[in-house]
N, C-alpha and C positions, 0 to 999 in steps of 0.2 A: 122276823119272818117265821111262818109255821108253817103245816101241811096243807094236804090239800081237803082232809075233808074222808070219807068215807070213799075213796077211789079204788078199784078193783087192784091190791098191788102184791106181789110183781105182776104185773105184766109178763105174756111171751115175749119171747126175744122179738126185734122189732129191724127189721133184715132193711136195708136200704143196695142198692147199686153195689156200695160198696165196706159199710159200714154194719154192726152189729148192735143194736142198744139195749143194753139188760141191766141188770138191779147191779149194786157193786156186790163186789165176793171179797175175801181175805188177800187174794191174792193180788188184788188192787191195791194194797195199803202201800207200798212202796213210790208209785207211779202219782196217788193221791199227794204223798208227802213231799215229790218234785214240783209237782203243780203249784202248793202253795208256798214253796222256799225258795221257785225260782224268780229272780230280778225281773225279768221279761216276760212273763206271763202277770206280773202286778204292777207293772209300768204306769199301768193308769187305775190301778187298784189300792193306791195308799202304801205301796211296795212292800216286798217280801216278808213274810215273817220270819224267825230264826228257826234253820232246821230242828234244831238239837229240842227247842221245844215242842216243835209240831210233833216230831217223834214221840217226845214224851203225852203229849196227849190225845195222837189218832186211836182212835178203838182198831182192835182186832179186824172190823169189817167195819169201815170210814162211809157215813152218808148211804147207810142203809134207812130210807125212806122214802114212801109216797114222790113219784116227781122227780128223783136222785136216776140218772142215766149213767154208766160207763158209758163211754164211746170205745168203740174195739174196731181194728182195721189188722186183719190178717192175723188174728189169735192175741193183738196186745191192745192193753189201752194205750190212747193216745188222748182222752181227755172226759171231760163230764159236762153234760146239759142238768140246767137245777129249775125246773118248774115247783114254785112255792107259792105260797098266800105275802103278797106283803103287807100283812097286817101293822106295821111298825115303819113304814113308809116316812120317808120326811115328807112327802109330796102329798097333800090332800086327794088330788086325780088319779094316784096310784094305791090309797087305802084300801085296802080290803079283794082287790084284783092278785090274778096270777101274774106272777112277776118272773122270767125268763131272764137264766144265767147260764154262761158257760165259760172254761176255762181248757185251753188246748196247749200240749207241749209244744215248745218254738220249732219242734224241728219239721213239725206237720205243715206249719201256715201259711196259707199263699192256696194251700190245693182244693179248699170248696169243702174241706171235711167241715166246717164249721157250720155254713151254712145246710148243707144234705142232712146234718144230725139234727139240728134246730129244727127245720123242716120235719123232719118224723116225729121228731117229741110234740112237737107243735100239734101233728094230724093226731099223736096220739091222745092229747088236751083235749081236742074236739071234741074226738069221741069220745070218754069219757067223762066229761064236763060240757057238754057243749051248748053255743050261747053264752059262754063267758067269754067275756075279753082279755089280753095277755098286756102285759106294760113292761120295759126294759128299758132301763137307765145305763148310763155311759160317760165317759167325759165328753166332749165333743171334741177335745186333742184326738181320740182315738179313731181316727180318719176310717178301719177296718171296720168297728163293732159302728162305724155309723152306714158306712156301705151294707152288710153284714142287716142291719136292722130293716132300711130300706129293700134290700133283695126280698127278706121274710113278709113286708108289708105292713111295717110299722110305720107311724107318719107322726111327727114331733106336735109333743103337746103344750110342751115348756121348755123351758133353758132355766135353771138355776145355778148359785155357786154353794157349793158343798163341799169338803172333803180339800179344800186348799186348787180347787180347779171348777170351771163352767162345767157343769152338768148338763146333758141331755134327755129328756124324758119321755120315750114313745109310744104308743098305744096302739096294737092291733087290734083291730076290732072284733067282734065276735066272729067266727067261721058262718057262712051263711048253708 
């Protein structure tokens, strides 16, 4: 995966109902290194990595780039939206398209932060790229991020198997 390309970034802050989307800060690195070491946030992600590593190699200020969102709800993070190029795609139909990721702490889930963030990075996409289409991939075990896909207006392109589980592959279309 790489950038996005010559996009205006950071961004202002990007205010939703109840949420905040801004570039990551230093002060994220703690919150970044739960997300990737927790069991339940990689459930369907090839599961967790080992803290003690992830520690040793988050930079100072983690996933500062183009595309990279904290998600903030009352002054903390509670997760990251990742708009990229997937240049590196297993999938032919996703080569070269904006590929949409995100990763939220278990103790948010259930409450719509997921979708309302996706949603704003998503309007953000538009506008600065727009005319391109987004693609996100999932297991299809993962009942939420396929709910979660459909709410945002993704509609399945493929099903493959990858990563030891069915894969799902979905394509938003361009913003009109």
């Amino acid at each position: 995966m790489s950038d996005l390309g010559q996009v205006p970034w950071p961004p202002g802050l990007i205010r939703t109902e109840r949420l905040v989307l801004r570039e990551p800060e230093a002060r994220d690195r703690t919150t970044f290194i739960e997300l990737l070491a927790s069991p339940e946030v990689h459930t369907y992600l090839g599961g967790p990595r080992p803290r003690d590593e992830i520690e040793r190699e988050m930079p100072e200020v983690p996933e500062r780039r183009p595309g990279s969102f904290v998600v903030e709800l009352d002054g903390a993070m509670i997760g990251q939206v990742l708009l990229r190029r997937a240049t590196g795609h297993r999938r032919p139909a996703a080569v070269g398209k904006a590929d949409l990721g995100y990763l939220f702490l278990p103790e948010v889930w259930g409450r719509g932060y997921a979708a309302e963030a996706c949603a704003a990075a998503l309007g953000w996409f538009d506008g600065v790229l727009p005319g391109e289409p987004v693609v996100l991939t999932t297991q299809s075990a993962n009942v939420g991020s396929m709910r979660l896909a459909a709410k945002l207006g993704f509609t399945e392109v493929e099903r493959f198997h990858a990563w030891g589980a069915e894969q799902w592959l979905g394509l938003r279309p361009p913003a009109t």
